[in-house]
Backbone as JSON, one array per atom type, in Angstrom:
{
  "sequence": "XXXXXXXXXXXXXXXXXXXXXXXXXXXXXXXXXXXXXXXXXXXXXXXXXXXXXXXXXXXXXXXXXXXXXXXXXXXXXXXXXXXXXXXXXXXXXX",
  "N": [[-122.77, -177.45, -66.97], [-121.48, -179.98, -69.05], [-121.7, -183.0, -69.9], [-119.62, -186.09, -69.5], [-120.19, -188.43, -71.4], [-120.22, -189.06, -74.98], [-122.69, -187.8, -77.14], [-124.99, -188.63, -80.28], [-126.39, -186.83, -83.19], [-129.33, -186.2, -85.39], [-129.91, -184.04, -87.99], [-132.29, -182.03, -89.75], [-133.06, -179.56, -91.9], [-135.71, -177.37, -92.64], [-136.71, -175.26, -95.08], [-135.7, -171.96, -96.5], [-132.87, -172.37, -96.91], [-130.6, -173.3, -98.26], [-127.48, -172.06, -100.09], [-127.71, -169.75, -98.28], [-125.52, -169.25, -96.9], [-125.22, -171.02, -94.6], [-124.28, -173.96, -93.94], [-121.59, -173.02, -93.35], [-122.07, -171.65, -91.44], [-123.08, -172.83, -89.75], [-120.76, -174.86, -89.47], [-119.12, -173.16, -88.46], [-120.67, -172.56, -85.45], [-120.96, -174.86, -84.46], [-118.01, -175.89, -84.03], [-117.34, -173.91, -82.33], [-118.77, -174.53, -80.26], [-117.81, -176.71, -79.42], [-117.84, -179.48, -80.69], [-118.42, -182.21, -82.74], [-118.24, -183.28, -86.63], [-120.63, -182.75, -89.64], [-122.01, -181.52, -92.22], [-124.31, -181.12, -94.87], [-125.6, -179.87, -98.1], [-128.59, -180.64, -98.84], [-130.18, -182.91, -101.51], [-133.05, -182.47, -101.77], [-133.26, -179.55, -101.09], [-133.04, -179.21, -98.4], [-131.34, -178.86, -95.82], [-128.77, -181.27, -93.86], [-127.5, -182.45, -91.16], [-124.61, -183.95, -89.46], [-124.11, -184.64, -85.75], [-121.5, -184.68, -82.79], [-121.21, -184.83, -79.6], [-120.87, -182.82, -76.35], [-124.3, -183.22, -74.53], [-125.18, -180.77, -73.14], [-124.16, -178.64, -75.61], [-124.77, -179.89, -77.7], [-127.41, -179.34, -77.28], [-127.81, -176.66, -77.33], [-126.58, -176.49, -80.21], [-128.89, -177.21, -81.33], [-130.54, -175.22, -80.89], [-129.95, -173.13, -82.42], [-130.47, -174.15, -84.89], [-132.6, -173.82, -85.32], [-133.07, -171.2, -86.12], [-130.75, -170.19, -87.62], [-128.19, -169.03, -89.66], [-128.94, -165.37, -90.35], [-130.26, -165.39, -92.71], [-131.42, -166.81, -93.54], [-134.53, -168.87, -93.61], [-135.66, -170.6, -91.14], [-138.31, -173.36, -91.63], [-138.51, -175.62, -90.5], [-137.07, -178.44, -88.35], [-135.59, -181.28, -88.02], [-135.27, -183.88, -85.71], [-132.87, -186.74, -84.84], [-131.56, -189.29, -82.31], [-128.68, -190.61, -82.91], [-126.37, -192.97, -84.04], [-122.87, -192.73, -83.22], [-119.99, -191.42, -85.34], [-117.75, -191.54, -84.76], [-116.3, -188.73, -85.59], [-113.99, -186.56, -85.85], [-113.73, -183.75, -86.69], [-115.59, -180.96, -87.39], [-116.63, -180.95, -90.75], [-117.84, -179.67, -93.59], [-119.32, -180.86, -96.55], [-119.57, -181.7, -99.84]],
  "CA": [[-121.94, -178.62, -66.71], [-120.87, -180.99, -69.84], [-121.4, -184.48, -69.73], [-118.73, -186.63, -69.91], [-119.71, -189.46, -72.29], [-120.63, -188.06, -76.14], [-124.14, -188.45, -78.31], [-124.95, -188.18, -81.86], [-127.61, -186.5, -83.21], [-128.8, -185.89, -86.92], [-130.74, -182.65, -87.76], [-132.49, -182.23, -91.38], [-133.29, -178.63, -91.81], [-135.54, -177.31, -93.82], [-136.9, -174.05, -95.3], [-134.76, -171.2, -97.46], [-131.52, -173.08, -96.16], [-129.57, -173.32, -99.03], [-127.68, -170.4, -100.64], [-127.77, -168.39, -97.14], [-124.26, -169.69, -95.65], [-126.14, -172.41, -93.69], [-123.48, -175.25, -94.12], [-120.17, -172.22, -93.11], [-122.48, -170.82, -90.12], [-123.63, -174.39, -88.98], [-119.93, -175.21, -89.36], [-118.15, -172.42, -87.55], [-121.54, -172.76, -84.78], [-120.5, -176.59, -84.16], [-116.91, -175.82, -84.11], [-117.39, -172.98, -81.39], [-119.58, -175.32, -79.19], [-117.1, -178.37, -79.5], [-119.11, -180.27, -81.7], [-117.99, -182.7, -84.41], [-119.65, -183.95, -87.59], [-120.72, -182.89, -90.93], [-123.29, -180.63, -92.84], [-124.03, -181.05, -96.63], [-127.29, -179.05, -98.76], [-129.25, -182.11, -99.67], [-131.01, -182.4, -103.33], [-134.15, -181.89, -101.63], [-133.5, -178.32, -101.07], [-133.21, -179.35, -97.0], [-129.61, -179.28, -94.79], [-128.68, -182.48, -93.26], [-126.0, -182.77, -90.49], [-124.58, -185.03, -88.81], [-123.46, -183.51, -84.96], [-121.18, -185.02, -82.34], [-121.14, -183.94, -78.71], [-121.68, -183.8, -75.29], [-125.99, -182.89, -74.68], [-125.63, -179.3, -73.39], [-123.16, -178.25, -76.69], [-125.93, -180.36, -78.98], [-128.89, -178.93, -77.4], [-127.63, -175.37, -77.57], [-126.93, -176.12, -81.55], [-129.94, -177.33, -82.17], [-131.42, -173.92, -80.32], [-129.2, -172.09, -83.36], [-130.76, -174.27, -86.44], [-134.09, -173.37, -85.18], [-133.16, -169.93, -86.93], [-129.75, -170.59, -88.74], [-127.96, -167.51, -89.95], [-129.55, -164.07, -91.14], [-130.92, -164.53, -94.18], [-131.89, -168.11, -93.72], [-135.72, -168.9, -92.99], [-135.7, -172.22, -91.31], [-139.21, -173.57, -91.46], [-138.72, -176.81, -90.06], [-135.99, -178.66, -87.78], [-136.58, -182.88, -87.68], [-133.59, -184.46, -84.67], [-132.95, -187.58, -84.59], [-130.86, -189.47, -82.15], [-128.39, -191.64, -84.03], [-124.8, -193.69, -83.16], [-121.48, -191.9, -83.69], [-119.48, -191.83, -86.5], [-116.23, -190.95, -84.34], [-116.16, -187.29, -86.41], [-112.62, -185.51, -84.9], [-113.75, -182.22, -86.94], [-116.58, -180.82, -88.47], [-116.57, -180.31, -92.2], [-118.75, -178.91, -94.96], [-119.79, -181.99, -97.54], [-120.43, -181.33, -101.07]],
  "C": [[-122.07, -179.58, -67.89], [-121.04, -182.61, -69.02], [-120.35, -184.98, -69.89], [-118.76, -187.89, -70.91], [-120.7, -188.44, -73.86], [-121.61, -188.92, -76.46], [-123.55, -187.92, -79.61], [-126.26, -187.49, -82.53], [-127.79, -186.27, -85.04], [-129.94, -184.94, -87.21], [-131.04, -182.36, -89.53], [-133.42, -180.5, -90.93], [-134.11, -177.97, -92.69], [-136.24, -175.79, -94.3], [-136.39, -173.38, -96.88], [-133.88, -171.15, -96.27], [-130.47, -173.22, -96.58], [-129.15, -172.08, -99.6], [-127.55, -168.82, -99.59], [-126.86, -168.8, -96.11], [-124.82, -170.07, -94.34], [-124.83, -173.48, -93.14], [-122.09, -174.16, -93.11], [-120.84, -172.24, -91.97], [-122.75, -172.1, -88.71], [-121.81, -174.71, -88.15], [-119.23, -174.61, -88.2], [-119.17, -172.49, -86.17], [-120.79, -173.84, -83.84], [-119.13, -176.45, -83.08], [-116.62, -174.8, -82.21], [-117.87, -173.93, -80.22], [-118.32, -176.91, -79.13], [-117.32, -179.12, -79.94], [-118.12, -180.74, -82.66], [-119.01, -183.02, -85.51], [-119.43, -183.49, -89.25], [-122.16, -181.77, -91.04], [-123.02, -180.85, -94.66], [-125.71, -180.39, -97.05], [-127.4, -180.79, -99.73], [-129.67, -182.06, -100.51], [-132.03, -181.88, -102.97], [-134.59, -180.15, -101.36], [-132.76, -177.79, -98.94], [-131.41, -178.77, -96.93], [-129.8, -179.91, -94.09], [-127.19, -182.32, -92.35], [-125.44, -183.71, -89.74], [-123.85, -184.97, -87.37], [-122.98, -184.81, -83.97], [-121.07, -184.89, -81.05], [-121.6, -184.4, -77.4], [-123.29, -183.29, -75.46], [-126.05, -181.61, -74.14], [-124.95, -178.61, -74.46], [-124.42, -178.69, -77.85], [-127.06, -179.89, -78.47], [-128.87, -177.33, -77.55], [-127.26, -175.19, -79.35], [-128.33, -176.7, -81.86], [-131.27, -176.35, -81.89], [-130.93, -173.44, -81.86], [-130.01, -172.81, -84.22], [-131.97, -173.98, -86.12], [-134.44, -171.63, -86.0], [-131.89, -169.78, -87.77], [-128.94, -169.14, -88.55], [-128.66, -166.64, -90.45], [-130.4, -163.93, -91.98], [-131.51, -166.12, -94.37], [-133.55, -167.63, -93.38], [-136.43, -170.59, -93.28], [-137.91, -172.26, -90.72], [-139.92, -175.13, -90.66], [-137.55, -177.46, -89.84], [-136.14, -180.68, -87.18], [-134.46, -183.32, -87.02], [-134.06, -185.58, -84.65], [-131.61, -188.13, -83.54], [-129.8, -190.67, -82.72], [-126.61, -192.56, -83.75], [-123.84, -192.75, -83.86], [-121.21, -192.46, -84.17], [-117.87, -191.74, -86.15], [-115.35, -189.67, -85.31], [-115.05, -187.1, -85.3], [-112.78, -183.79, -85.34], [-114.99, -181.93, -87.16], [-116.18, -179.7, -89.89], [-117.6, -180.39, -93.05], [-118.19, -180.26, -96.02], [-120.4, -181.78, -98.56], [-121.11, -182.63, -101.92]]
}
């Protein structure tokens, strides 16, 4: 059962994250779950996103960055809860 009012959440990822279609998998992930927001590969090496949603859609992605896609190897997953940005899509941020 879906909530009816939306959170925000912000998820810093970190590991071998970059380079292993992290940001596409996150994206199309999000997208599948109803999710708005953002993902960009930070300088630090990390992935930062920024997710929109109701709380069973955001707690089921933040089950997925706990292992990412395939070839990723996430070693560490820091959530914060944070105010909406009123995201309508999610897109990949270079």
């Amino acid at each position: 059962m879906y909530d009816l009012y939306m959170l925000a959440k912000s998820f810093r990822i970190s590991g071998h994250v970059q380079g292993v279609c992290f940001r596409a998998d996150a994206q199309e992930k999000a997208k599948t779950l109803g999710l708005t927001g953002w993902v960009l590969n930070d300088e630090d090496g990390s992935v930062r996103m920024h997710t929109e949603g109701d709380s069973d859609a955001l707690r089921e992605f933040e089950m997925w960055c706990h292992t990412g896609p395939p070839s990723a190897r996430v070693e560490s997953v820091i959530v914060k809860d944070v105010d909406e940005e009123g995201q309508t899509d999610f897109d990949i941020r270079f």
